[in-house]
N, C-alpha and C positions, 0 to 999 in steps of 0.2 A: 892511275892518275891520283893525284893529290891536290889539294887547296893548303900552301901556304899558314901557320896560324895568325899571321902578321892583315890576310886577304879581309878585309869586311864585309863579310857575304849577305850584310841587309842592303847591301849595293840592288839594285834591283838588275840593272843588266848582269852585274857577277850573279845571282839567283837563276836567272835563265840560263846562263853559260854553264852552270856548274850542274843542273838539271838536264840542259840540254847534250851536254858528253855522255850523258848514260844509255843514250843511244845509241844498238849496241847493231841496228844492221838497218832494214826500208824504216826512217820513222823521221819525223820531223818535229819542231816545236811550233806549237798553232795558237791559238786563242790572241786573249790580250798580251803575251808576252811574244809572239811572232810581231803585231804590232807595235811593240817599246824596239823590239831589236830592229826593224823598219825606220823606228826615229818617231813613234807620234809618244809626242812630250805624256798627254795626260793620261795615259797607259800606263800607271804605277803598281800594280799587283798589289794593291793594298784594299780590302772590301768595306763596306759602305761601316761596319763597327769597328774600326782600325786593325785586321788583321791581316796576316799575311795570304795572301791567294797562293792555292801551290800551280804549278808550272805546267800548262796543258801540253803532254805529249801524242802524238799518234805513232803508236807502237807497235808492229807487227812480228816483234818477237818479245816476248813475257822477261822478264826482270824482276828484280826482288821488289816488291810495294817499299816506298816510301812517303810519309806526308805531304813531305816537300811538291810533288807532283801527282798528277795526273793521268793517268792511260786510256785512251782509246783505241779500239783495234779498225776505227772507221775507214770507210775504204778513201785510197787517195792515190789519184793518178799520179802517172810520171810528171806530167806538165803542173801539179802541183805543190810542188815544192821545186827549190835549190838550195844552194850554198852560199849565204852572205855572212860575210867576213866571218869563214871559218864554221860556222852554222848551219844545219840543216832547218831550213824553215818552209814553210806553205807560203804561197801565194801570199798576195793581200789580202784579195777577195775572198777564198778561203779562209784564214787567219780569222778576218770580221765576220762571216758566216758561223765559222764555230763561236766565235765571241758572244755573238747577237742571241745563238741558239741556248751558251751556259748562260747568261744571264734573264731570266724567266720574266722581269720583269718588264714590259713594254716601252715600259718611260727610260730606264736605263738601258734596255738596247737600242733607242733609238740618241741616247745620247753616246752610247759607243759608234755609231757610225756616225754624228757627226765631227766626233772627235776624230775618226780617223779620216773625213774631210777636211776637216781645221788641217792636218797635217800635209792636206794634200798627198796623200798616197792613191785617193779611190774619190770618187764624189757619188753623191745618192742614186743619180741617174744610172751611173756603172752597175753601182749594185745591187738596185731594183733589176736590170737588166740579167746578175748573175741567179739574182733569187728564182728569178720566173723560169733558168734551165734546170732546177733542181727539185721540182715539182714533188717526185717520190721520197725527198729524204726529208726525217724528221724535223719539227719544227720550222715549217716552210711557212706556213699560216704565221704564227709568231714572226716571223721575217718580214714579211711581208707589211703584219702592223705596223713594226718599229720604224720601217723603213719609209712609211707612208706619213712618218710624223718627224722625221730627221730631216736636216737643212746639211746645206753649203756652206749658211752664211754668218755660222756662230764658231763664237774661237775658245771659248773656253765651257766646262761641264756646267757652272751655275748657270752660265746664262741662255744655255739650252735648256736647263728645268725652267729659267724664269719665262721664257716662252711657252711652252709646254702650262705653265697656270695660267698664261693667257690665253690659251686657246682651247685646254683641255676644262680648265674650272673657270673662269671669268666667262668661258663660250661665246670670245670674240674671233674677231676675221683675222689671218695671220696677219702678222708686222712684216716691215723690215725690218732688219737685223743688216746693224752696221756700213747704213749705204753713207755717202757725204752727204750733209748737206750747208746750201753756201748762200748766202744772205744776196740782194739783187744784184750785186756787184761783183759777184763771181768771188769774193772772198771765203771759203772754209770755215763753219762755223762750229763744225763738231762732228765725230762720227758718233751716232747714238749704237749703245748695243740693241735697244728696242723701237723702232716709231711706228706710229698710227698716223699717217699720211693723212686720214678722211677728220678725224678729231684735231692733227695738232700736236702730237701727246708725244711726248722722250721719253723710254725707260731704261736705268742703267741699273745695275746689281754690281757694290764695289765690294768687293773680298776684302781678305786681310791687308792686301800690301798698296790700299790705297787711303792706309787711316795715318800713315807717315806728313810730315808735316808739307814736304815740299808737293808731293802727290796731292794730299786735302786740298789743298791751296789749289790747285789746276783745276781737280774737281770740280772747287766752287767756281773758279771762273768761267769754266764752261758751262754750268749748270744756268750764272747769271744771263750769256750770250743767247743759252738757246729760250729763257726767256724775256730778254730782250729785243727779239725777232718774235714776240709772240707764240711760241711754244710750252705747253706744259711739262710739266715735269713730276715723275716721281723716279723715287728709289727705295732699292731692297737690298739689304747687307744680310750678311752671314745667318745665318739661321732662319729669315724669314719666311725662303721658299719653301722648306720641308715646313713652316706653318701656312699652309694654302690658301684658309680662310682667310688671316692676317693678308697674304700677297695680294689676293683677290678683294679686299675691299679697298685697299690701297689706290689699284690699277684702275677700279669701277670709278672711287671717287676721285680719282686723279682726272678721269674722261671725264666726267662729270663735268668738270674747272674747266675745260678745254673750251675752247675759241670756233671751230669747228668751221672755218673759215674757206671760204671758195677759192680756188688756184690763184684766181686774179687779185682778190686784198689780201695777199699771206706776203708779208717779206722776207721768206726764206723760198729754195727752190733746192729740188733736188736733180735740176741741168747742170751738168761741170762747165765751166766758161771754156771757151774755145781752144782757152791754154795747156788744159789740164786735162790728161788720158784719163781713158778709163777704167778704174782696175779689172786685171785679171781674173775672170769667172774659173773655179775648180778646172768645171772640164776642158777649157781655153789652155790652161797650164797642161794638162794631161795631155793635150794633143801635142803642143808647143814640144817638150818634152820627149815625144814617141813612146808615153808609159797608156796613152788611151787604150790601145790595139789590145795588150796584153789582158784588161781586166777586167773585158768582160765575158771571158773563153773559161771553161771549165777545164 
């Protein structure tokens, strides 16, 4: 086999594909790149100092080392892997169990398995439920942590760390993360990425692609609505969160400002008016679907 020299192999699916052909008899591709090849967006093989992640293989027949990848000779059922589009890959729940395991740090493997709920492949209940059959194998305890501090209800990597300073450093009660909420007239006032229901309090963390002008602009207008109805407000951009203490006195003195107001004098509510379904919960999709059954079987 060949790659083309015309192919751009910083493509991150061409990186798996071209790792993952070296696969030369039983072996699969697992980690974070069995989840890119699954479809969850924020699975980019790229590590926390901009390099390249090489390609986790599980290999049961030995091959020449290269950088590019990875080998393990970890044992893996038949029912753990298949073949998508052309690929040999692991499971979901597998896939995220090796992910959760190479990544050492707690906070980052529980943002990897919220990420691969954002994606909707797996939700946390699933995979607390696959951790607890694997009792003997390594890094179970670590699994366990991560998984005990990962959500459903976050869609992107910042905004699970910016939760994660709220609860882990500020040592408050978790939020919600992104539910409606709709002022007394059933009207939609904003989905926050963070609220504190008992305070009053929004918190959103805008990335890069929301300093555009026409994005800014929306920003502020909902920022104005949700205090407009009486809500606080703060935010955190780029860099903030890896400054904890900064996020953290941010979020203390934002509750501070808050209103802290009883169900009955709040003019906002987080009931949907009569007209308006309910979103879709993770494992509501999984079932919907027929992908529930499968993930949480070894």
């Amino acid at each position: 086999m060949y790659v083309p020299s015309s192919v751009e192999s910083s493509v991150v699916e061409q990186r798996i594909l071209e790792q993952g052909s070296r696969i030369p008899g039983y072996g699969a591709v697992t980690g974070w790149a069995a989840l890119r090849w699954y479809g969850a967006t924020y699975f980019e093989g790229v590590g926390s100092d901009g390099e390249l992640l090489p390609v986790p293989l599980i290999l049961h027949d030995g091959i020449r080392p290269d950088p590019r990848f990875t080998q393990t000779e970890s044992q893996m059922a038949p029912t753990e892997w298949s073949v998508v589009d052309g690929l040999p890959v692991t499971t979901v729940q597998r896939a995220l169990f090796d992910e959760v395991r190479r990544t050492r740090n707690v906070r980052e493997s529980s943002v990897a398995i919220s990420m691969a709920t954002a994606a909707r492949l797996i939700s946390v209940r699933l995979f607390r439920m696959y951790v607890a059959q694997r009792n003997a194998w390594e890094g179970v305890p670590h699994a366990r942590l991560a998984s005990a501090l990962a959500r459903d209800d976050c869609r992107s990597p910042q905004e699970h760390r910016m939760v994660l300073v709220w609860v882990l450093d500020a040592e408050l009660d978790p939020p919600l993360c992104n539910r409606e909420v709709f002022d007394l007239d059933g009207r939609l006032i904003g989905v926050p990425d963070l609220l504190d229901v008992e305070a009053g309090l929004v918190g959103e963390y805008q990335g890069e692609d929301h300093k555009d002008g026409a994005r800014h602009r929306k920003d502020v207008e909902r920022e104005e609505r949700f205090r407009d109805h009486g809500l606080e407000f703060f935010e955190l951009v780029g860099g903030d969160v890896a400054r904890r203490h900064v996020a953290v006195n941010r979020m203390l003195n934002a509750r501070r400002r808050a209103k802290f107001l009883p169900p009955e004098s709040r003019a906002w509510t987080l009931e949907p008016p009569p007209w308006r379904s309910r979103p879709e919960t993770v494992d509501e999709y999984l079932v919907r679907t027929g992908r529930a059954d499968a993930l949480w079987r070894i």
